[in-house]
ROZAMI-320356 format. One record per atom (N, C-alpha, C, O, CB): residue in one letter; x, y, z. Coordinates in steps of 0.1 Angstrom, whole numbers, plus 2048, in hexadecimal, padded with zeros to 3 digits. Last residue first. Glycine has a CB too. Example, Ala and Ser with C-alpha at 12.3 -4.5 7.8 and 13.67 -1.06 7.14 Angstrom:
// residues 2
S8807EA847
S8897F5847
S88180084F
S88680B850
S88D7FA839
A8847C784E
A87B7D384E
A8847DF84E
A88E7DF855
A8717D385A
//
This chain:
// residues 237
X5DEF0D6A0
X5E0EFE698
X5D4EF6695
X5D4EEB68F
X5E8EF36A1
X5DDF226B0
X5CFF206A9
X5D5F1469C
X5D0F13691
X5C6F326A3
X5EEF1C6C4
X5E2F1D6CA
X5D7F1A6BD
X5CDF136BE
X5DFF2B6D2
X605F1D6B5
X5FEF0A6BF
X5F4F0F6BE
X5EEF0A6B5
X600F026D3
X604F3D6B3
X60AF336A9
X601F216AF
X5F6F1D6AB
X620F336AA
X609F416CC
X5FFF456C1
X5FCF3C6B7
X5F2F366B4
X603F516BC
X623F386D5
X614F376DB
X604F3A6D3
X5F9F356D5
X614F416E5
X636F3F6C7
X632F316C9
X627F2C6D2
X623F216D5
X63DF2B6CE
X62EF5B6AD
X633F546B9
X62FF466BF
X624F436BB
X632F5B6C1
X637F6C693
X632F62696
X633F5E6A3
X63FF606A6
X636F5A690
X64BF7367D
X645F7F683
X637F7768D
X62DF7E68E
X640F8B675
X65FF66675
X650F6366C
X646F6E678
X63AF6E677
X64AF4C66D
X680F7266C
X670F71676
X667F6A66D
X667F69660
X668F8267A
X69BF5C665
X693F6665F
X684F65669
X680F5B66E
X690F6264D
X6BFF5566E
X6AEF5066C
X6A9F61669
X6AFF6B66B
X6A3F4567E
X6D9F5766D
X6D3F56663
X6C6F54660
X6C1F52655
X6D7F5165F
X6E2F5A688
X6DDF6167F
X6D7F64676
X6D2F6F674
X6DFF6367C
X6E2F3B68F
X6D4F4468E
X6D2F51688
X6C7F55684
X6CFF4669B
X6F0F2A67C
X6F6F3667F
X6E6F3B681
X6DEF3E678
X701F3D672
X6FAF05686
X6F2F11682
X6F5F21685
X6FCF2468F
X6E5F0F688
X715EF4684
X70DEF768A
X706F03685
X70CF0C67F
X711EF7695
X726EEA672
X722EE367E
X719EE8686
X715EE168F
X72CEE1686
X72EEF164E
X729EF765C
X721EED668
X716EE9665
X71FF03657
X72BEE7635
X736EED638
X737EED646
X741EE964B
X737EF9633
X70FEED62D
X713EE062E
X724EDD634
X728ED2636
X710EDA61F
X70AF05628
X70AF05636
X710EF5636
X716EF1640
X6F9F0963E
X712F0960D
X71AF1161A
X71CF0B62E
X723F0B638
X70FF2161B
X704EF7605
X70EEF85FF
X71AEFD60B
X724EF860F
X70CF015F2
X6E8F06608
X6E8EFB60C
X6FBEF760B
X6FEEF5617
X6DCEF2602
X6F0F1D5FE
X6ECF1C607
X6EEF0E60F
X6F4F0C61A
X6E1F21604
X6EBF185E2
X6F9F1E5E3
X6F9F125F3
X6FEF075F5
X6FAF345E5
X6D4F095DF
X6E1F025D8
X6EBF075E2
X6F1F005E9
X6E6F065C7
X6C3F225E6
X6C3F115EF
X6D1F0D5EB
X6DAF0D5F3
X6B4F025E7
X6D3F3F5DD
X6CAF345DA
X6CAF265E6
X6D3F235EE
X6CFF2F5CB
X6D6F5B5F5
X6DBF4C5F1
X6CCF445E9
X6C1F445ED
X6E0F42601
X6D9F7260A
X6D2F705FB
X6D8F665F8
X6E4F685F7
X6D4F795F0
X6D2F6A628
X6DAF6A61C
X6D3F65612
X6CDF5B60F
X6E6F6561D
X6BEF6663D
X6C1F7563D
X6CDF7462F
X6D0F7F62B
X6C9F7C64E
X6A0F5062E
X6B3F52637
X6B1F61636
X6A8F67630
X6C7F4B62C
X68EF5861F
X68DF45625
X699F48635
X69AF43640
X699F35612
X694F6C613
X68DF6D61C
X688F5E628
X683F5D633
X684F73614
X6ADF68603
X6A8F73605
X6A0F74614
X6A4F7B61D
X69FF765FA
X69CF515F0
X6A6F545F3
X6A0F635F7
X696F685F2
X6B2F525E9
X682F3A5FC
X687F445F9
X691F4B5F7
X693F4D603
X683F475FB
X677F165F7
X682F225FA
X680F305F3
X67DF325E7
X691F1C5F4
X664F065E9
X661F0E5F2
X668F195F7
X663F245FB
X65FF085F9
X677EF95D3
X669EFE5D1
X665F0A5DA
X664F155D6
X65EEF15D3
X68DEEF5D5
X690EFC5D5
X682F005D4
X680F0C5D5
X69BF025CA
X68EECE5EF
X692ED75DD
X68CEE95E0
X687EED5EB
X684ECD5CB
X699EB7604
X692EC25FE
X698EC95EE
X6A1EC85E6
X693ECE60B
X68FE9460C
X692E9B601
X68EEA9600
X683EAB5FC
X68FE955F7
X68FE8D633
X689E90623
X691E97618
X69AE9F61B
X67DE99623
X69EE8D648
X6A2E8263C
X698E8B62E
X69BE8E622
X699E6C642
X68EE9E65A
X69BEA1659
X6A3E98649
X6ACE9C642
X6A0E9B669
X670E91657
X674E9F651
X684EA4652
X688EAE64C
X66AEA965A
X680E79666
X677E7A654
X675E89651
X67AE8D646
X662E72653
X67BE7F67C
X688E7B676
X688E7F66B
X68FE88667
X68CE6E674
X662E7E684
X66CE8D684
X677E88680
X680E9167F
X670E97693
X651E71684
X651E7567A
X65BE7F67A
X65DE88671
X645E78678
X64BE646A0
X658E5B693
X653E6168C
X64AE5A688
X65AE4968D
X63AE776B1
X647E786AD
X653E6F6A3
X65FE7169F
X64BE786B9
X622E696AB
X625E756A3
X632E7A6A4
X636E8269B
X61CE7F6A6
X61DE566BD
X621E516B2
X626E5D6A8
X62DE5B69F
X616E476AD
X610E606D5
X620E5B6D6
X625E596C9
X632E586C8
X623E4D6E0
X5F5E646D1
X601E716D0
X60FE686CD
X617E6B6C3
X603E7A6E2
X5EBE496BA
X5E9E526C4
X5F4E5B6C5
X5FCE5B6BC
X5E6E4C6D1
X5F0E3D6A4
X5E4E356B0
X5E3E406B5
X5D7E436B7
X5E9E286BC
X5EBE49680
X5F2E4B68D
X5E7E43699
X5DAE42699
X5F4E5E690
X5F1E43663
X5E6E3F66A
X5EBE4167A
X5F0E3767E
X5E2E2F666
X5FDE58646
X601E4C64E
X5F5E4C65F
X5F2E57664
X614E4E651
X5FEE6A638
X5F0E5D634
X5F4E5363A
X5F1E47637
X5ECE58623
X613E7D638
X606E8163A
X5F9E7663C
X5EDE79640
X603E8A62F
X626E69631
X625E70640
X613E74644
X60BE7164D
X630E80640
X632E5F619
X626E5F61A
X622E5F62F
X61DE57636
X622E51610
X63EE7A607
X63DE71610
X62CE6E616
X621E74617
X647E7761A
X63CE885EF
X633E805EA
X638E745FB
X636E685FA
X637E7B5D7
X63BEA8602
X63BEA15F7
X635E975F4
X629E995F3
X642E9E5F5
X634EB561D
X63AEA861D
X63EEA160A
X644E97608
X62CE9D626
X63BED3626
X634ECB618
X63BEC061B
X647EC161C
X636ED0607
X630EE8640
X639EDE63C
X634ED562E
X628ED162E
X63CED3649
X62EF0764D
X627EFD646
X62FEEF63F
X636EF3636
X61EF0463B
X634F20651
X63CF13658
X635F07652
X639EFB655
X63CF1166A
X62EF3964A
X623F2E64D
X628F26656
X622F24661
X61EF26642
X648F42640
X63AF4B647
X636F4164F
X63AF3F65A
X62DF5163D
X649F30624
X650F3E630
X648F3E634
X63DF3B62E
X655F4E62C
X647F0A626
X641F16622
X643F23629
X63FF23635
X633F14622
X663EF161F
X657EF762C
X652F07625
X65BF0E61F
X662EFB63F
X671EE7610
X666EE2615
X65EEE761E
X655EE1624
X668ED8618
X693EF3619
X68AEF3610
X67CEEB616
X67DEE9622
X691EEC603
X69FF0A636
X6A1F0062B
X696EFB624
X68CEFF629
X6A7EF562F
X698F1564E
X6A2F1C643
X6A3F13639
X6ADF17632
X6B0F20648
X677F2565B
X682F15659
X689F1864A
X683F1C640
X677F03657
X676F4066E
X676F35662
X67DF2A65D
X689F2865B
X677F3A659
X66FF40691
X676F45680
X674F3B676
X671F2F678
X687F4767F
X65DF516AC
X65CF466A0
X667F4C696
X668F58693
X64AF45698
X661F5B6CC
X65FF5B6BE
X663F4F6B5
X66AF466B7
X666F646BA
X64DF4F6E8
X65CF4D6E1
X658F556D4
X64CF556D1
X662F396DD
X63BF586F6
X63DF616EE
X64BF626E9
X652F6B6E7
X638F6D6F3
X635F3C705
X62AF406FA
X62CF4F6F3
X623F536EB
X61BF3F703
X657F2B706
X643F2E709
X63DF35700
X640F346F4
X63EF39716
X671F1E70A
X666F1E6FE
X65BF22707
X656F1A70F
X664F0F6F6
X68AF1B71A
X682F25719
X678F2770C
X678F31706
X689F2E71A
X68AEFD717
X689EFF724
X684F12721
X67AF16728
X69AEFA72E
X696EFA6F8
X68FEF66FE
X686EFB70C
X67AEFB70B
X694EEF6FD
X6A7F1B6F2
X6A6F0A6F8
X69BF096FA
X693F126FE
X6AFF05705
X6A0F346D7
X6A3F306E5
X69FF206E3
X699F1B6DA
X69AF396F3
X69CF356BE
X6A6F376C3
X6ABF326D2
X6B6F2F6D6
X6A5F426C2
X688F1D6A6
X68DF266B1
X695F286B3
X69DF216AD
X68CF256BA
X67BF17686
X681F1568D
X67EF2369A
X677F2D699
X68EF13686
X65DF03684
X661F11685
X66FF0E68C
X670F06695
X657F1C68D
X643EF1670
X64CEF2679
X657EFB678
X65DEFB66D
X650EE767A
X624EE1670
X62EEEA671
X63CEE8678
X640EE0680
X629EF4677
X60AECE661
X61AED0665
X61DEDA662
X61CEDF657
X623EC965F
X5E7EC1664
X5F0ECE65E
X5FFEC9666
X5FFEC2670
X5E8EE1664
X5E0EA8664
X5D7EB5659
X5DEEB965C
X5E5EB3654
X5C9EBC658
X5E8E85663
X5ECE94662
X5E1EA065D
X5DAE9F653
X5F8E95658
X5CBE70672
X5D6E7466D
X5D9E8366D
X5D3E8C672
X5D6E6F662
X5B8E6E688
X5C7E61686
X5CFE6567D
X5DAE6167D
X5C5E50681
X5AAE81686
X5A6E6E680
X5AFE6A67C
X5B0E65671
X59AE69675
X5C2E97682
X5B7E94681
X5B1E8667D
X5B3E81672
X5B4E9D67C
X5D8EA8690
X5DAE9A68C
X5CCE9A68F
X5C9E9B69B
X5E4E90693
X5F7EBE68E
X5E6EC1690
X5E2EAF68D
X5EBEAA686
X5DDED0680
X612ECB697
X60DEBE691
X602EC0695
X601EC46A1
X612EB1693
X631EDA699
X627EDA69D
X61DED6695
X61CEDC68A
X626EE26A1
X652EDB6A3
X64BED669D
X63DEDA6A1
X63CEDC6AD
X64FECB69C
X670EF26A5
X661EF36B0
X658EEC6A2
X656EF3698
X659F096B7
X696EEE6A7
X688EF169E
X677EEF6A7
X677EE66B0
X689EE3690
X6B1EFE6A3
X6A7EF96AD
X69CEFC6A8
X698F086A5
X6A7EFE6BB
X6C0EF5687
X6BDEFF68F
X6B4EFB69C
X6B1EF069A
X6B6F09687
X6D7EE2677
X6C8EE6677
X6C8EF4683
X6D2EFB686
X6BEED667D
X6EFED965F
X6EEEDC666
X6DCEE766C
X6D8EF1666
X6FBEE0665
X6F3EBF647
X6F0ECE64D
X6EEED465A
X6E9ECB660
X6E4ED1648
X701EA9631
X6FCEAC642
X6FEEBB644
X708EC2642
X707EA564E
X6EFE99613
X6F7EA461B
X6F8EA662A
X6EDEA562F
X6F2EB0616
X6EBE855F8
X6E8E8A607
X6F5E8F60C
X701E8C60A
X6E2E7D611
X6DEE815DE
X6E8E8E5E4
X6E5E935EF
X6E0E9D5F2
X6E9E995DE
X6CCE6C5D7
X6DBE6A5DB
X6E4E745E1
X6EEE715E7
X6E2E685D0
X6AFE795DF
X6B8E6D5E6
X6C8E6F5E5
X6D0E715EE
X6B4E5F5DE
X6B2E975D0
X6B1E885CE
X6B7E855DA
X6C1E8B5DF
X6B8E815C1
X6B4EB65DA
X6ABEB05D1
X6A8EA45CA
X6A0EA45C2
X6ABEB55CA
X6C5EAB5F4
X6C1EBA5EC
X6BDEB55DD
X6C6EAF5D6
X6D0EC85EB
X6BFE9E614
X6C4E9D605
X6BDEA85FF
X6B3EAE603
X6C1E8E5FD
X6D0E9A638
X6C7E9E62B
X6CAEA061F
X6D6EA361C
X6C1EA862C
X6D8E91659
X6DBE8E645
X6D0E94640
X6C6E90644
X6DBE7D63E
X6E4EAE672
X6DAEA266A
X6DDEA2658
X6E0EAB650
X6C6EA766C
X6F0EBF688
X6EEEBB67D
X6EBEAA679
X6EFE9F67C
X6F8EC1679
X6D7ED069D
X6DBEC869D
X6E0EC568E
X6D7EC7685
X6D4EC16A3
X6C1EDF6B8
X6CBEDF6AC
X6D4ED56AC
X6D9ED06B6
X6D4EEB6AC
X6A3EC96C6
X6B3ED36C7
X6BAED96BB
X6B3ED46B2
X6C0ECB6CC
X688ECD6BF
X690EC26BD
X69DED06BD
X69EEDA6B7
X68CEB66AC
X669ECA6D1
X66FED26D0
X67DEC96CE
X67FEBF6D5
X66DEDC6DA
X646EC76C3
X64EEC36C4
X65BED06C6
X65AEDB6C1
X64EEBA6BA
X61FECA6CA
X62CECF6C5
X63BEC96CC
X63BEC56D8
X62AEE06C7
X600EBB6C0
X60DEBB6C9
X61BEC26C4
X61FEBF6B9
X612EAA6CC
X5DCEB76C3
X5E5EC86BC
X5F3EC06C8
X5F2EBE6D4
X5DAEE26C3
X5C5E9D6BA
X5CAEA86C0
X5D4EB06B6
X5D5EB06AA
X5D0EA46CD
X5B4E816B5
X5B2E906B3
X5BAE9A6BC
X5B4E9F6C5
X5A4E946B4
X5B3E6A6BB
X5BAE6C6AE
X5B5E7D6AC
X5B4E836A1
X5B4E5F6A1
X5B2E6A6D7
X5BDE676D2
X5BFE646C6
X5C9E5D6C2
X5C1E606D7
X5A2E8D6D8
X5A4E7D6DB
X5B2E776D7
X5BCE7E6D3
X598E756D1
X5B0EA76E3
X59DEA06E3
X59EE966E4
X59CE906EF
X593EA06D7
X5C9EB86ED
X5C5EAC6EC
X5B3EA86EE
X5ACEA66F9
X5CEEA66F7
X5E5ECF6E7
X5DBECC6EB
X5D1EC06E6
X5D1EBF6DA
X5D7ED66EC
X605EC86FB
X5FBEC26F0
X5EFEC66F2
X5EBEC46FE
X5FAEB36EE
X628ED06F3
X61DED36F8
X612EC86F3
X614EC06E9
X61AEE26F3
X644EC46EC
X643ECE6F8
X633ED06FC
X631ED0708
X649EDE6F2
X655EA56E6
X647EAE6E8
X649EBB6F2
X64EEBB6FE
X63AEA46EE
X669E986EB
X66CEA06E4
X661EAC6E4
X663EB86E3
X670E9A6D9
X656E776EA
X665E7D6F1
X662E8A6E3
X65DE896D8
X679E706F0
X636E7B6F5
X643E776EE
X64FE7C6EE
X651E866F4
X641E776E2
X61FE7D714
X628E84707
X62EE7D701
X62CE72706
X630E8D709
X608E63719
X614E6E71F
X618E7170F
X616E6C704
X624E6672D
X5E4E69712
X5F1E5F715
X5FDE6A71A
X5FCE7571E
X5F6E54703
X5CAE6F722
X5D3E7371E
X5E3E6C71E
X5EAE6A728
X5D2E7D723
X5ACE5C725
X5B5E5A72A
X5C0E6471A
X5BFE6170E
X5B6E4872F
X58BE7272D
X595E6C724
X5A4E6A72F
X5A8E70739
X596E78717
X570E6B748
X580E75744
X586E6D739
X585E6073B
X58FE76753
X55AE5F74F
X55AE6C747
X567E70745
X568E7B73F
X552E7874D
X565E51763
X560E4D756
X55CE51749
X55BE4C73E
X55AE49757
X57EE5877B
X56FE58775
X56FE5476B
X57AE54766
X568E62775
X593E50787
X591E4477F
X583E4877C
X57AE3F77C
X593E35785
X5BBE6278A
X5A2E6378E
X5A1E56784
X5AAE5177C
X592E78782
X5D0E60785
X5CDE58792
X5BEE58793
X5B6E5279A
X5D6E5E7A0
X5D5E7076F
X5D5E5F76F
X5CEE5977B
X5C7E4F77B
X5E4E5776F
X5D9E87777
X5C7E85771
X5CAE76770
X5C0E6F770
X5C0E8F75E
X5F4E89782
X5E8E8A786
X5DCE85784
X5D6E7F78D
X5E7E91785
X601E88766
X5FFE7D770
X5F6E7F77B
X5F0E7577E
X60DE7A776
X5F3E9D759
X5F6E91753
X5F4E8975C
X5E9E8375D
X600E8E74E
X605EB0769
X5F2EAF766
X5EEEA2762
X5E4E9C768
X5EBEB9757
X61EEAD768
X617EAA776
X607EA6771
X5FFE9C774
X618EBB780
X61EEB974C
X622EAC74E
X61BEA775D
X614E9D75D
X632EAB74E
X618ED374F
X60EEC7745
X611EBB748
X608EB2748
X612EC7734
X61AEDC771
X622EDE760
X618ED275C
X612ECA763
X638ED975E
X606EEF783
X611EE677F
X611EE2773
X608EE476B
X611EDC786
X5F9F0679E
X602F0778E
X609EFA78B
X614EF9792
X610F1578E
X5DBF017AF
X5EBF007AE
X5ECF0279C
X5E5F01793
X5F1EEF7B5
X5C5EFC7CF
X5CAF037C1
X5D6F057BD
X5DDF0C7C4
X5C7F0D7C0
X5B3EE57E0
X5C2EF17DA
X5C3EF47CF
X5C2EEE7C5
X5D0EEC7DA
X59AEE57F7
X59FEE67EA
X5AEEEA7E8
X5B4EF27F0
X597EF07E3
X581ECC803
X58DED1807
X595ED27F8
X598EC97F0
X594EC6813
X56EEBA806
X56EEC67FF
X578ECD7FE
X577ED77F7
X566ECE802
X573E9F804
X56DEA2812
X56CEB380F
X568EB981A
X578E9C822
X584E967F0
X573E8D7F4
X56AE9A7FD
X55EE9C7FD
X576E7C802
X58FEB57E1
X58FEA87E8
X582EA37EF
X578EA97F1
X59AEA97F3
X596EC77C3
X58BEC77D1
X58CEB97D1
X58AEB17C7
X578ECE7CF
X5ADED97B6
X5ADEC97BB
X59FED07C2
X59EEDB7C6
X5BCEC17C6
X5B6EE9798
X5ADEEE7AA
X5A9ED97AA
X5A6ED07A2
X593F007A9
X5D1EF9786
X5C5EEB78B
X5C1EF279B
X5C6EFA7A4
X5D0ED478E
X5DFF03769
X5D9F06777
X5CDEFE778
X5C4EFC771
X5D5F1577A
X5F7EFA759
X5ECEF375C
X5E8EFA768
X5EEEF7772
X5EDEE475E
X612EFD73E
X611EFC751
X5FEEFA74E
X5F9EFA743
X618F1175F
X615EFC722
X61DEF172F
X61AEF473C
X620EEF745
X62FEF0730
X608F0D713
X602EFE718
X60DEF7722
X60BEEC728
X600EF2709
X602F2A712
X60DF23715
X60AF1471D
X60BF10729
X616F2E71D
X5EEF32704
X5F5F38702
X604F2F706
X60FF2E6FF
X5F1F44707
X5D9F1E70F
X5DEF18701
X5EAF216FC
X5F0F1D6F3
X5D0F176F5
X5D6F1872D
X5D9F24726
X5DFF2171B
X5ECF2271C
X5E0F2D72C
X5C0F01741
X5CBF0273A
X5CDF0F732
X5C2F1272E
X5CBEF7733
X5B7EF775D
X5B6F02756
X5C2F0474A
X5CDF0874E
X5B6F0E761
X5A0EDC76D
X5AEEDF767
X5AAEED75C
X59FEEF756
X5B4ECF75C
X596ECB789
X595ED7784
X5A5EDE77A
X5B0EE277E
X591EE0794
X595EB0799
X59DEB5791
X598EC3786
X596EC177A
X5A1EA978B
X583EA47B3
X580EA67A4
X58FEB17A4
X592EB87AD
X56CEAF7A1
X577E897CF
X580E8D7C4
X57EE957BA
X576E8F7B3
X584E857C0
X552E8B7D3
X55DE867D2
X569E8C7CD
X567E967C6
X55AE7D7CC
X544E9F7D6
X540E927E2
X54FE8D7E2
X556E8B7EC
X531E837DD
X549EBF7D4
X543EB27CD
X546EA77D5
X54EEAA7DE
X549EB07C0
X533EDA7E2
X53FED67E5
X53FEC67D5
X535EC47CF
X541ED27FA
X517EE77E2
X51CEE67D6
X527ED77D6
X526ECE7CE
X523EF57D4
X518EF0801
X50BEE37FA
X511EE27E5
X50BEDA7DE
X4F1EED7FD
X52BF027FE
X530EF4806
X523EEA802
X525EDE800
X534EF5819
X531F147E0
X526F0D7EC
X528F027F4
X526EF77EF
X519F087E5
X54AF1A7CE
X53AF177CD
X53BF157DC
X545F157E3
X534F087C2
X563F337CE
X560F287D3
X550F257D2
X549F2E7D6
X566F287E0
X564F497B3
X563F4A7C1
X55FF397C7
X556F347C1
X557F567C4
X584F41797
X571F4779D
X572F427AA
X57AF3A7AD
X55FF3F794
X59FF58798
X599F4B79B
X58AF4E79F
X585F567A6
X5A0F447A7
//
């Protein structure tokens, strides 16, 4: 922590001093200095920060809306410019394998979304599965690969296809979560899959898809590294 300024430094009024570690965005080290100079210094979660910085009414501060359901992190310029990641449980969900009509229920994995959103709209989508819950996600979770079609190995990069997700006009953070259904509903096909390396089984998508459509719940075994982690990874989104 730098050394305390100058009681002729002190600030006349109220000021919020915020430190954030893009390695692991959910906690916040803050230094409060009060009217009269009087300081603390403290560790509190993103969410506290939030409500905190509501209560100053300088004029120089952007207003940060609150999270969306499911969000784990955000970092935030404006409200058509920021970085928010999503965390959605395991779960089985409808999806279709190369038309609309052949819809199937699969079973998912715990997945970590993450959404870059420039002048209101998408410039980049990821999204990775995890192992661990929600509640232990930080900044040296490992990353795996999302085991089913439309998403790029390695990268997590997501191809929307001809949805039209990417050219849709967002107001602000809260609106970037009605897109997570839509990557569970979309149509995937065999373009991006790897057998071999998409999964730990050699399987085409067909087989694969076939097997697991059988199954209530995910076999993490079957995920593959992207040799990646969930801090590294947000930070340079």
């Amino acid at each position: 922590m730098a050394k305390s300024k100058k009681k002729s430094e002190t600030p006349s009024c109220e000021s919020l001093i915020a430190k954030i570690n893009l390695d692991d965005a959910r906690f916040v080290e803050t230094l409060y200095v009060g009217p009269n100079g009087e300081k603390m210094n403290k560790f509190i979660t993103f969410e506290a920060y939030l409500n905190a910085i509501s209560a100053f009414r300088d004029s120089d501060m952007i207003d940060i809306p609150r999270l969306p359901d499911k969000a784990l992190d955000l970092r935030y310029a404006a409200a058509d410019d920021f970085c928010i990641s999503f965390f959605v449980d395991a779960q089985v969900a409808d999806t279709a394998y190369l038309k609309v009509e052949n819809c199937v229920q699969l079973p998912f994995p715990n997945l970590v979304f993450m959404f870059r959103v420039k002048k209101g709209k998408h410039s980049e989508s990821k999204v990775f599965a995890v192992k661990d819950g929600r509640n232990k996600i930080d900044a040296n979770t490992p990353l795996f690969n999302y085991p089913y079609g439309n998403v790029y190995l390695g990268s997590g990069k997501i191809c929307w296809g001809n949805s039209r997700i990417t050219s849709m006009n967002y107001k602000g953070v809260r609106d970037t979560g009605i897109v997570l259904p839509s990557f569970y509903s979309a149509v995937t096909n065999d373009d991006l899959y790897q057998h071999g390396a998409t999964v730990s089984k050699d399987l085409e998508l067909c087989e694969f898809i076939e097997k697991m459509s059988k199954k209530r719940k995910f076999d993490n075994a079957l995920l593959t590294s992207t040799g990646k982690t969930y801090g590294k990874e947000f930070a340079v989104l």
